[in-house]
N, C-alpha and C positions, 0 to 999 in steps of 0.2 A: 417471469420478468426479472432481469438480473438489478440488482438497487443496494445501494447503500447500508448495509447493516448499522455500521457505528462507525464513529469520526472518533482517533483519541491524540491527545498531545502529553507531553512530559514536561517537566522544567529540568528535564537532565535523567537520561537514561530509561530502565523498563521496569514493570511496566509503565506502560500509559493510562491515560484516564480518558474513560469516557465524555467525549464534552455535546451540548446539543444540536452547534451551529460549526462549522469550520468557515474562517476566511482565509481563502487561496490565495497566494501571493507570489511570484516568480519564485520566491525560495523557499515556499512551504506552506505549513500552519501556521496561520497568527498565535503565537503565544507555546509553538513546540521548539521545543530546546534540542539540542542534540552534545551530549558531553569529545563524545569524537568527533571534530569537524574533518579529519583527516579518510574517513571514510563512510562517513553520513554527511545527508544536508548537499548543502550546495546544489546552483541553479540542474545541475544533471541529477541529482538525488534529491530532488525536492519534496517529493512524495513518494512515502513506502506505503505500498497496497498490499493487502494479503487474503485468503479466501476463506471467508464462515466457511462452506465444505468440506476445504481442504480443515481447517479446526475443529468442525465434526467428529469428521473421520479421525481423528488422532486423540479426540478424549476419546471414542468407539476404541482403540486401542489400549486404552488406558494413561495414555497421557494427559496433565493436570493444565494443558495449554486452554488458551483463552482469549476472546478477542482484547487485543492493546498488550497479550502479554509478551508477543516479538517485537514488537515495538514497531508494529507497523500505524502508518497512519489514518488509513480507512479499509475498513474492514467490509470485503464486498461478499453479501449471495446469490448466487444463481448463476453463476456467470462462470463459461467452458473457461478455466483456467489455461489450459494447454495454450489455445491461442492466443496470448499475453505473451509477446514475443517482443525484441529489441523495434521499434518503427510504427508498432500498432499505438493507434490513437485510441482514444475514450474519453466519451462526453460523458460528467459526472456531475448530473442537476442539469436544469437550463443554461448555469452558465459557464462551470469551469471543462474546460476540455484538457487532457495530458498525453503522455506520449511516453512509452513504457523506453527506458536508455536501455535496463537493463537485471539482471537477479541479484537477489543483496546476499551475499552468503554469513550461512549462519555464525556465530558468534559466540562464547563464553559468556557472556552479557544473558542469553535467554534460557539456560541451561535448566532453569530452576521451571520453566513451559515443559519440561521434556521429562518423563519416566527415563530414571538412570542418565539422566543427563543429553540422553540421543538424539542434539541439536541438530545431527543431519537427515535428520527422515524429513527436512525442508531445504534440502539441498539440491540444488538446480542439476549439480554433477549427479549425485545419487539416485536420484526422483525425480528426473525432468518431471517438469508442470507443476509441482508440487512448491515451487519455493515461492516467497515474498517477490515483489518486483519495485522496482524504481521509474518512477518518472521525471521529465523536463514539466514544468506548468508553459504549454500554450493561449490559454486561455484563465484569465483569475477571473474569483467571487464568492460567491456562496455554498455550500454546501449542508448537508443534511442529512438525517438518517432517516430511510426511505424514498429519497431522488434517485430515481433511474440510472439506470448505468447503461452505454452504449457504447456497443464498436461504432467509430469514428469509418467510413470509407474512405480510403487512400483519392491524396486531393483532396479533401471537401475544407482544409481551413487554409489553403495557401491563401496567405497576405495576411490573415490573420492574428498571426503569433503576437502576443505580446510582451514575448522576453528577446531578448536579441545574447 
């Protein structure tokens, strides 16, 4: 069952820190920061996802990476990465649902995640499947480490949203 590893926020920059509860908000984590607002953040990048497996697999390589240390903001396992595509929705606990806009490419900023720096072995160009993702928040609230994680079926929140 695919579920919530860790929720983490920053007050500017990576890594992040593990925290116990997240409150969703149309633009994010309550209380996470973002020092670039020019390509983080905002109602289209409101939430960065990325995958315990995919993190795994890359200390199994020998990378020093770790959940919160890309600086994504909920850390998900179990769940077919691949299918995390620009439109796919995902209910995340009972209450908050999102909506993948798109891949975050990697950055200078997580370098110090990577054996020798090799920030692209999370690169959506390089590694389809393998990179972080971004969402819109259709749904705010609560979240949690250990809340389920769902693929949403296309249609099921129309009228729903409540970002505009």
């Amino acid at each position: 069952m695919a579920h919530i590893f860790q929720i983490n926020i920053s007050a500017g920059g990576v890594p992040k820190q593990p925290v116990p509860v997240g409150e969703v908000t149309p633009l994010g984590l309550s209380g996470d920061v973002q020092r670039d607002r020019r390509h983080h953040g905002g109602p289209e990048r409101a939430l960065c996802l990325f995958s315990l497996d995919h993190i795994l697999a890359l200390q199994a390589e020998g990378h020093p990476i770790y959940p919160g240390a890309t600086g994504e903001n909920v850390t998900i396992a179990g769940l077919e990465w691949t299918t995390l595509t620009p439109g796919v929705r995902l209910q995340l606990g009972p209450e908050v649902q999102v909506e993948v806009t798109g891949y975050a490419s990697p950055c200078s900023n997580i370098t110090a995640a990577f054996r020798d720096g090799a920030i692209n072995e999370i690169s959506q160009k390089k590694y389809p499947g393998r990179s972080r993702v971004y969402t819109r928040v259709l749904r705010t609230g609560a979240i949690r480490p250990g809340d389920r994680v769902v693929l949403v079926p296309s249609g099921e929140t129309e009228g729903d949203e409540t970002t505009s």
